[in-house]
C-alpha positions as CSV (number, residue, x, y, z in Angstrom):
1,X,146.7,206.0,158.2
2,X,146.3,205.4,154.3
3,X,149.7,203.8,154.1
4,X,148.4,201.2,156.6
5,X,145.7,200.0,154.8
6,X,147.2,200.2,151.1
7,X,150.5,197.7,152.5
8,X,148.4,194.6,153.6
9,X,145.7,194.8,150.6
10,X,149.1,194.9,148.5
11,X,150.3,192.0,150.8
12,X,147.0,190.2,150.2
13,X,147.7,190.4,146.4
14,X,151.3,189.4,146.5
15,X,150.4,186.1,148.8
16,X,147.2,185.2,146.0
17,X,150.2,185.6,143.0
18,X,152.5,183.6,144.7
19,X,150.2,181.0,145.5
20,X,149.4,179.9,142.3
21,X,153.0,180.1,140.7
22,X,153.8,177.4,144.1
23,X,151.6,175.3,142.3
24,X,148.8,175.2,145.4
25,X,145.2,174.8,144.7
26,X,143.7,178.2,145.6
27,X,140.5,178.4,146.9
28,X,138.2,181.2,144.8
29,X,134.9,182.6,146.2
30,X,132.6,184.3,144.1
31,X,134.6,187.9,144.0
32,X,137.6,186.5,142.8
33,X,136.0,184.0,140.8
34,X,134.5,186.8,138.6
35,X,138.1,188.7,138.5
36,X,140.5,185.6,137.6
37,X,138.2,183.1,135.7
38,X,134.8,184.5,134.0
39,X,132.3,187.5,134.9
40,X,129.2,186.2,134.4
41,X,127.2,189.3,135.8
42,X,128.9,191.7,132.5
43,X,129.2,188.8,130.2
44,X,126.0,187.0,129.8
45,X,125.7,185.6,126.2
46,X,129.4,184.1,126.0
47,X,132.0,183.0,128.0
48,X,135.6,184.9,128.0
49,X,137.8,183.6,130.3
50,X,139.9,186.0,132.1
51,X,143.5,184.2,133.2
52,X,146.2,184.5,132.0
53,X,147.3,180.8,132.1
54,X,144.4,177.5,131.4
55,X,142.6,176.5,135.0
56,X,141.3,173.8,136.5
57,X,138.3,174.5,139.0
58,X,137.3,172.0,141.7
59,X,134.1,172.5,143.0
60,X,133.7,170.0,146.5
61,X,132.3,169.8,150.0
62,X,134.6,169.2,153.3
63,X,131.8,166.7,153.9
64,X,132.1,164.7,150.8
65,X,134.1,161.8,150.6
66,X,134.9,161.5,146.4
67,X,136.3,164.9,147.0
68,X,138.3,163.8,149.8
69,X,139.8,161.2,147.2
70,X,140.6,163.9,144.9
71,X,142.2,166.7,146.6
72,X,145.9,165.4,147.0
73,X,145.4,164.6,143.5
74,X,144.5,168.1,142.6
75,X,147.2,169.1,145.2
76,X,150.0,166.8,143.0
77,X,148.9,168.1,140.1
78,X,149.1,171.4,140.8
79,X,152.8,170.9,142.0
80,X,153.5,169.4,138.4
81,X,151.9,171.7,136.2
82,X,152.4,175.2,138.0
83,X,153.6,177.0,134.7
84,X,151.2,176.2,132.4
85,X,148.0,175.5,134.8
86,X,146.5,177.3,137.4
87,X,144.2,175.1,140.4
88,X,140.9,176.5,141.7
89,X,138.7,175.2,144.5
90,X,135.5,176.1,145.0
91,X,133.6,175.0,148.1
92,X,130.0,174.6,146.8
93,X,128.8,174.6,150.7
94,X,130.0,178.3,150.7
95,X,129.5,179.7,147.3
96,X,126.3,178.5,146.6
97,X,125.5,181.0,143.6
98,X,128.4,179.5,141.5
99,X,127.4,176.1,142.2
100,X,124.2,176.9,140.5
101,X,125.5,178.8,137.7
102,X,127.5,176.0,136.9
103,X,124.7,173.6,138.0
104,X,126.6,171.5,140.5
105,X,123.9,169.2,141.7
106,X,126.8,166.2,142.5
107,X,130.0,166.3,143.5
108,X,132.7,166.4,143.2
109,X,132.4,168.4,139.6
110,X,135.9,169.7,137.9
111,X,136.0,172.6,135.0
112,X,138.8,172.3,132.9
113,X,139.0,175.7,131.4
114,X,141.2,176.3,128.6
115,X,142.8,179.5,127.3
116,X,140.1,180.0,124.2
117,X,136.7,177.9,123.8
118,X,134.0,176.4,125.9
119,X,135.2,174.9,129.8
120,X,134.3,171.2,129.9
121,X,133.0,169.5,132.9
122,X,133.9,165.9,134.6
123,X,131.8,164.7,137.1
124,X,132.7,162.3,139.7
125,X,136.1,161.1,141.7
126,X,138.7,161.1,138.4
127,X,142.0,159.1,139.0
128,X,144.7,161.3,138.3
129,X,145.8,159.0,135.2
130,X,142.3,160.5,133.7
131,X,142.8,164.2,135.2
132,X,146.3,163.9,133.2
133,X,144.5,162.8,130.0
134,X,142.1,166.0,130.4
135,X,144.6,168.2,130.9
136,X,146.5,166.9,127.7
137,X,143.4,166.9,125.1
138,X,141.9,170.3,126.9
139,X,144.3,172.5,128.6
140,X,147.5,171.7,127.0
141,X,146.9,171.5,123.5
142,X,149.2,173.2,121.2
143,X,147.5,175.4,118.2
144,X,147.5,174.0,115.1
């Protein structure tokens, strides 16, 4: 009986891995939120971000129809940048505790979160010429 329940948490796993390196938008609730992007509840006077590569969190409503304009955005983009950026979406309908901690009072919101430093925030419906501009000056920038 054991082995039955340790193959599909494994399976489980294997299908969240291979989602992201597809370059899909994954959707995150609050539990894997605090595992793959930042713990909040242990690390309350800084933010450390946990991935491994930079992310880009969408936090939207099925209802809401800016988000529906940037979803196959976020869906293209994470097709074109699947090796270096990992997509997030957060429905802020559902997981209403990390809309507040974020403070999403208008959507849609996007997080760009790079690999070291602070996340920045964009608020509103961004063409994908400007989500490519964030991703250049935030996520993608080379050390100097």
């Amino acid at each position: 009986m054991k082995y039955l329940l340790i193959i599909p948490l494994i399976s489980l796993n294997v299908n969240f891995i291979h989602a992201q390196s597809n370059g899909e938008v994954v959707a995150l609730n609050k539990a894997a939120f605090l595992e793959k992007v930042f713990n909040y509840e242990k690390q309350t006077d800084k933010w450390i971000y946990e991935g491994k590569k930079p992310c880009i969190i969408d936090f939207y409503a099925d209802w809401c129809g800016p988000c529906k304009l940037v979803a196959p955005i976020m869906k293209e983009l994470a097709a074109e940048y699947k090796d270096n950026i990992i997509f997030y979406k957060i429905d802020v309908d559902v997981e209403k505790e990390l809309a507040a901690v974020f403070g999403v009072n208008s959507i849609p919101r996007i997080l760009f979160v790079p690999m070291e430093g602070q996340p920045q925030i964009a608020v509103g419906a961004l063409p994908k010429e400007a989500m490519v501009r964030q991703i250049n000056s935030i996520l993608l920038v080379k050390a100097k």
